[in-house]
Backbone as ProteinMPNN parsed JSONL, in Angstrom:
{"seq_chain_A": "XXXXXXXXXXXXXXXXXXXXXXXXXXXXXXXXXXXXXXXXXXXXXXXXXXXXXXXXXXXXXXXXXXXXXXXXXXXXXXXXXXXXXXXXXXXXXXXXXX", "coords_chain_A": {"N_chain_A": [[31.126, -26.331, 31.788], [30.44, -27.526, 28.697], [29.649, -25.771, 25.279], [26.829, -25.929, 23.574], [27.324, -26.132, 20.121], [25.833, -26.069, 16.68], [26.182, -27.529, 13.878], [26.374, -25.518, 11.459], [28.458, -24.419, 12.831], [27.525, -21.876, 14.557], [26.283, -20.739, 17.743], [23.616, -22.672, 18.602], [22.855, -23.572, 16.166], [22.044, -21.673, 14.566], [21.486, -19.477, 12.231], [23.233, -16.485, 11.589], [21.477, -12.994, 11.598], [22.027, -10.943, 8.712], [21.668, -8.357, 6.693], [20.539, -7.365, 3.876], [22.653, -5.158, 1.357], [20.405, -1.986, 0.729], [20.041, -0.135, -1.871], [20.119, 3.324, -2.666], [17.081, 4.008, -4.399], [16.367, 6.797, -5.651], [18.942, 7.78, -6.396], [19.891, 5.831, -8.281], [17.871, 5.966, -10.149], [18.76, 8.623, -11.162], [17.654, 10.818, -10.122], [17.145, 14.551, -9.443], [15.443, 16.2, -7.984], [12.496, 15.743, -5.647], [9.59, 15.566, -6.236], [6.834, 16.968, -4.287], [4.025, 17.018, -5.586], [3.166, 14.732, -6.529], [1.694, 11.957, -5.381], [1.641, 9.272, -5.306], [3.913, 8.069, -5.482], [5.558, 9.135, -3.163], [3.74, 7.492, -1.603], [4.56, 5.356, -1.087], [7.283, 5.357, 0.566], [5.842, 5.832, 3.223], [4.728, 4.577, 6.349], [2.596, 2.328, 7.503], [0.773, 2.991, 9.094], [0.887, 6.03, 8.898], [3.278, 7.351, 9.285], [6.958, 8.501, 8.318], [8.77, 6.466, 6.104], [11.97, 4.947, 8.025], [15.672, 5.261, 6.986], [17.213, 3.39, 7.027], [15.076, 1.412, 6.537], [13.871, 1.765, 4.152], [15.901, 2.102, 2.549], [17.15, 4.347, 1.174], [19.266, 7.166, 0.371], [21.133, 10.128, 2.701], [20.838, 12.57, 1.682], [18.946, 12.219, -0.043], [16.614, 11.458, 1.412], [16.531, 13.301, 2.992], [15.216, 15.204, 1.435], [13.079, 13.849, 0.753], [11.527, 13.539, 3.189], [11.174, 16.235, 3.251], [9.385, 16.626, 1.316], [7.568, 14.589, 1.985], [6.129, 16.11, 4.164], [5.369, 18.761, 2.693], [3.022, 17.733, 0.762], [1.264, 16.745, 2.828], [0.845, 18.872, 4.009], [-0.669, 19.875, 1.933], [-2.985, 18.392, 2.257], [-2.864, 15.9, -0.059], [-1.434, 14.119, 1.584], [-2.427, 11.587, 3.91], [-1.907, 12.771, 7.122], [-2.634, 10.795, 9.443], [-2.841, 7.401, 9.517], [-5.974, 5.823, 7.832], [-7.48, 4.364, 9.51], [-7.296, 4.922, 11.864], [-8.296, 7.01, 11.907], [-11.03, 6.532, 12.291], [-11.286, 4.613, 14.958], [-11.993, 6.346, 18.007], [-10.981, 6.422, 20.272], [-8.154, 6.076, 20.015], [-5.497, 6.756, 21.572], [-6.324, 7.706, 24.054], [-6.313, 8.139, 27.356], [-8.322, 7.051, 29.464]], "CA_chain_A": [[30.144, -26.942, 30.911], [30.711, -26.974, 27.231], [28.795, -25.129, 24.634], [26.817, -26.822, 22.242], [27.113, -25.828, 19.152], [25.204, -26.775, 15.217], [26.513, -28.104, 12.312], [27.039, -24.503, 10.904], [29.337, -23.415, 13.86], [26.733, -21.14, 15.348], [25.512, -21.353, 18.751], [22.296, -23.283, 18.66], [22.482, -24.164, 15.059], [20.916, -20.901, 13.83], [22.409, -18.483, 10.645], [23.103, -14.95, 11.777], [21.191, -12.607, 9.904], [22.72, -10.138, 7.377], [20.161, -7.551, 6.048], [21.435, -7.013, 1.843], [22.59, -3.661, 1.431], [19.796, -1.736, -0.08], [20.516, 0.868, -2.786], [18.572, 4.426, -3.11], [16.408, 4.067, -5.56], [16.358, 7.698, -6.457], [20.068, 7.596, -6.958], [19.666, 5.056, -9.177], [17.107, 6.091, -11.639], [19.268, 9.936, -11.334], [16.508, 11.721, -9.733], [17.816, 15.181, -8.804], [14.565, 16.816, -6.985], [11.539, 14.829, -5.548], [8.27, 16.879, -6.267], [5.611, 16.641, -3.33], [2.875, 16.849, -6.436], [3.756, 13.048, -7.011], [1.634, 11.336, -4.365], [1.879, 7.672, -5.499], [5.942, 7.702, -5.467], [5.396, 9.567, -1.583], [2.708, 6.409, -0.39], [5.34, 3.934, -0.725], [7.993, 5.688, 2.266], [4.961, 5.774, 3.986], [4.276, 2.917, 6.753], [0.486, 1.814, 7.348], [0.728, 4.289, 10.763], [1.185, 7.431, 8.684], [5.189, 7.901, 9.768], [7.706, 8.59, 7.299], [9.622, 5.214, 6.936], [13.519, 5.812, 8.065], [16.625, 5.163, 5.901], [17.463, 1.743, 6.844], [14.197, 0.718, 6.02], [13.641, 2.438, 2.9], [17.018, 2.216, 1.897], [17.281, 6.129, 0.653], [20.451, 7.607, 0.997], [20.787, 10.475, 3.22], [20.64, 13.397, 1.465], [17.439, 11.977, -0.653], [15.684, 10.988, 2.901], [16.005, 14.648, 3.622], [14.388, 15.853, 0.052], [11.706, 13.23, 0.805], [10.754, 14.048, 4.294], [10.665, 17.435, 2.797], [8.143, 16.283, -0.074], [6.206, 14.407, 2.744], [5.415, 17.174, 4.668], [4.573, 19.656, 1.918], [1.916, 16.749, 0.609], [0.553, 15.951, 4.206], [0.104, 20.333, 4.494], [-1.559, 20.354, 1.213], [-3.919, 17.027, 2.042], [-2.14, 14.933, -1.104], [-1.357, 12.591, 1.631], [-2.504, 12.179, 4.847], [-0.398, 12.887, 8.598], [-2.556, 9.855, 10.643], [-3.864, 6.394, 8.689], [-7.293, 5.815, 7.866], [-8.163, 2.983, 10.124], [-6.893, 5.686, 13.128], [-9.688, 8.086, 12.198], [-12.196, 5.661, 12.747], [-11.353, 4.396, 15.733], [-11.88, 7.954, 18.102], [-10.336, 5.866, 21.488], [-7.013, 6.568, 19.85], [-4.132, 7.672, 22.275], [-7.27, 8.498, 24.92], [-6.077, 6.93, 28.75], [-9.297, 7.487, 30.44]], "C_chain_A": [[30.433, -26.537, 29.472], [29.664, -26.773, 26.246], [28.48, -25.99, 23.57], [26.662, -26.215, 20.831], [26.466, -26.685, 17.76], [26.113, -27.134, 14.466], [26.998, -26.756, 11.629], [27.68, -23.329, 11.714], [28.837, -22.507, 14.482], [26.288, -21.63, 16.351], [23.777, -21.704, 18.472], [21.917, -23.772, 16.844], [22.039, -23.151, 14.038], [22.24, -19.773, 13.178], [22.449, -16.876, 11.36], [22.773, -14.328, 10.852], [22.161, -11.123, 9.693], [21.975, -9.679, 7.076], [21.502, -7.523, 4.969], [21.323, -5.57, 2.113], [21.521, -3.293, 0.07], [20.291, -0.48, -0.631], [19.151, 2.23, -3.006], [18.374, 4.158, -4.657], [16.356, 5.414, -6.236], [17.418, 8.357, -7.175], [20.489, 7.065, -7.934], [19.268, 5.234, -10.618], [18.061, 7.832, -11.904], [18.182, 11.293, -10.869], [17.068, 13.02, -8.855], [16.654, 16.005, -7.529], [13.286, 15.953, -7.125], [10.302, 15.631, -5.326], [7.194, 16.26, -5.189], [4.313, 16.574, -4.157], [2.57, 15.275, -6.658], [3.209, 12.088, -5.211], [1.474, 10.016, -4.039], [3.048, 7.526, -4.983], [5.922, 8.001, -3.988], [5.071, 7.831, -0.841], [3.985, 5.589, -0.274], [6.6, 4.289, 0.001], [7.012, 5.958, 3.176], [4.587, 4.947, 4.914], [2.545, 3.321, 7.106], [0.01, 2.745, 8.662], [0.315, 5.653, 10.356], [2.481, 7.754, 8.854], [5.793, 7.462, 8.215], [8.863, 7.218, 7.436], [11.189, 6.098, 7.193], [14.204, 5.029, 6.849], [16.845, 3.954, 5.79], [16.286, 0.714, 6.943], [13.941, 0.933, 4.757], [14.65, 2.086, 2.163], [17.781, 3.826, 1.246], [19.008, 6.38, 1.159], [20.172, 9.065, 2.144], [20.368, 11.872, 2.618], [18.957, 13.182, -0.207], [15.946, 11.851, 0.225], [15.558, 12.375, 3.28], [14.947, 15.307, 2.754], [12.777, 15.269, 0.25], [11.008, 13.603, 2.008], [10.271, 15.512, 3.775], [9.207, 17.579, 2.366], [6.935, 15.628, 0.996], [5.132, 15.828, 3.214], [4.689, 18.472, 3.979], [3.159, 18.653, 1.473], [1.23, 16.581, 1.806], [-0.163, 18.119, 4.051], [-0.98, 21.022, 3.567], [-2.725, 19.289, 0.892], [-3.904, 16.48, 0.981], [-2.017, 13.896, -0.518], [-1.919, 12.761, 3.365], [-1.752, 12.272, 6.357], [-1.022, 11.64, 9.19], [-3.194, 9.11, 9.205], [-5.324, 6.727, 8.933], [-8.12, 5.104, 8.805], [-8.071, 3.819, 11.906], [-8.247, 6.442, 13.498], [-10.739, 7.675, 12.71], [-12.416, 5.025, 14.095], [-10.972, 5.931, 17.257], [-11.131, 7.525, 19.468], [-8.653, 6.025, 21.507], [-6.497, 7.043, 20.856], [-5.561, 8.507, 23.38], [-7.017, 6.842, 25.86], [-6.896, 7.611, 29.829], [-10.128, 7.04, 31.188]], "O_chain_A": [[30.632, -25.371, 29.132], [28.724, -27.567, 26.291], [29.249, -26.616, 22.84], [25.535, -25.781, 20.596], [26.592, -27.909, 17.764], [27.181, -26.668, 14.863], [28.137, -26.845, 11.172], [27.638, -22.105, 11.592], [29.67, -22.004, 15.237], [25.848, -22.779, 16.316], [22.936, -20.858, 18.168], [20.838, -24.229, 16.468], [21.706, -23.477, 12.898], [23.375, -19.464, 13.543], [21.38, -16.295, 11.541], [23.148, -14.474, 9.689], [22.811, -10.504, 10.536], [21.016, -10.447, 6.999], [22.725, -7.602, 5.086], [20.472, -4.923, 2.723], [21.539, -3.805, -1.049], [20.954, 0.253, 0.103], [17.959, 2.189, -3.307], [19.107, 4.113, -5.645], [16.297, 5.34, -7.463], [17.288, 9.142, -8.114], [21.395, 7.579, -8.589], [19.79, 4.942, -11.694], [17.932, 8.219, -13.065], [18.11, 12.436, -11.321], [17.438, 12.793, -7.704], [17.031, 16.312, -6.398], [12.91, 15.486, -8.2], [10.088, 16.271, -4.297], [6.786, 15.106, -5.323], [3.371, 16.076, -3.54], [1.445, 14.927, -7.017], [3.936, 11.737, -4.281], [1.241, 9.565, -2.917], [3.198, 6.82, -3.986], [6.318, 7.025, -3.349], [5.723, 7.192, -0.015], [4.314, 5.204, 0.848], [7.238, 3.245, 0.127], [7.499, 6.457, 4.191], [3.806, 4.174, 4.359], [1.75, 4.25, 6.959], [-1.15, 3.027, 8.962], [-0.377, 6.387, 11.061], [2.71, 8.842, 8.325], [5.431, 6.644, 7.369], [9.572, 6.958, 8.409], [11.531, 7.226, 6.835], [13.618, 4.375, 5.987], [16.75, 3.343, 4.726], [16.39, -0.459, 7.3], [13.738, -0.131, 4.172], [14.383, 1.714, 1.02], [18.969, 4.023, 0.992], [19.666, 5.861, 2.06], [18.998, 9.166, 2.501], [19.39, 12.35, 3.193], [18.365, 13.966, -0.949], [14.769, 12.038, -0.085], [14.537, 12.713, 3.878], [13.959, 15.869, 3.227], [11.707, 15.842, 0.042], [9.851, 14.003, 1.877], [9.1, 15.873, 3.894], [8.265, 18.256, 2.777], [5.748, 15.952, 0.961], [4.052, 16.295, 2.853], [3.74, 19.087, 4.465], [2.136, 19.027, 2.046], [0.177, 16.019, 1.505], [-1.343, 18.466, 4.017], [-1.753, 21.954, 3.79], [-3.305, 19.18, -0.189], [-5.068, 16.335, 0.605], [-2.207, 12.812, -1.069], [-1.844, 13.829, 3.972], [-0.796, 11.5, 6.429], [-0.099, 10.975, 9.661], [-3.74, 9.646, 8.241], [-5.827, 7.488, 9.76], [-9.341, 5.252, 8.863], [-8.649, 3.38, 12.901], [-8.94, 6.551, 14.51], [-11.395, 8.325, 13.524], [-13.577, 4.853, 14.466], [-9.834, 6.381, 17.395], [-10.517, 8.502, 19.897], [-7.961, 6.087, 22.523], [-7.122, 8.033, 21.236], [-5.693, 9.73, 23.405], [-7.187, 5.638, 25.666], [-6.53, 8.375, 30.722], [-10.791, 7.796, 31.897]]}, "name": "protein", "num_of_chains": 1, "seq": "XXXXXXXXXXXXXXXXXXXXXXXXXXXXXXXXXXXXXXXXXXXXXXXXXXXXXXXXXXXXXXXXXXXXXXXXXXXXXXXXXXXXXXXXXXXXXXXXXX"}
């Protein structure tokens, strides 16, 4: 049986995706140490869960992804930011199989 292929040589017609390589941003601007006092610049590696995003979401390189997890966790130990979302606290059924 022969395969059908699209118009742009892909099976079924559809584009393979390609993520764009993203660039650290703190590489960028020359940022040599990332202060945990700074809890705006933190929220945004943050996802809406509370988890630290990873690298190939963020884009970070690796030795900035370590500085930052760092900076999370000092901010999360000195309540700057917090370890679970807000919308978690509220609901107390959380992670309870009873």
């Amino acid at each position: 049986m022969a395969e059908v292929r699209g118009s742009r040589g892909t099976r079924w017609g559809r584009r393979r995706y390609v993520p764009r390589r993203k660039f650290c941003s703190f590489c960028k601007d020359k940022i040599k140490a990332i202060e945990y006092k700074e809890p705006m610049k933190l929220r945004a590696y943050i996802s809406d869960r509370g988890k630290i995003s990873p690298r190939r979401k963020s884009g970070t390189c690796a030795k900035h992804q370590r500085l930052l997890a760092t900076a999370i966790k000092r901010a999360r130990h000195l309540a700057l930011l917090p370890y679970v979302a807000a919308h978690m606290h509220e609901t107390e059924s959380v992670g309870f199989r009873g």
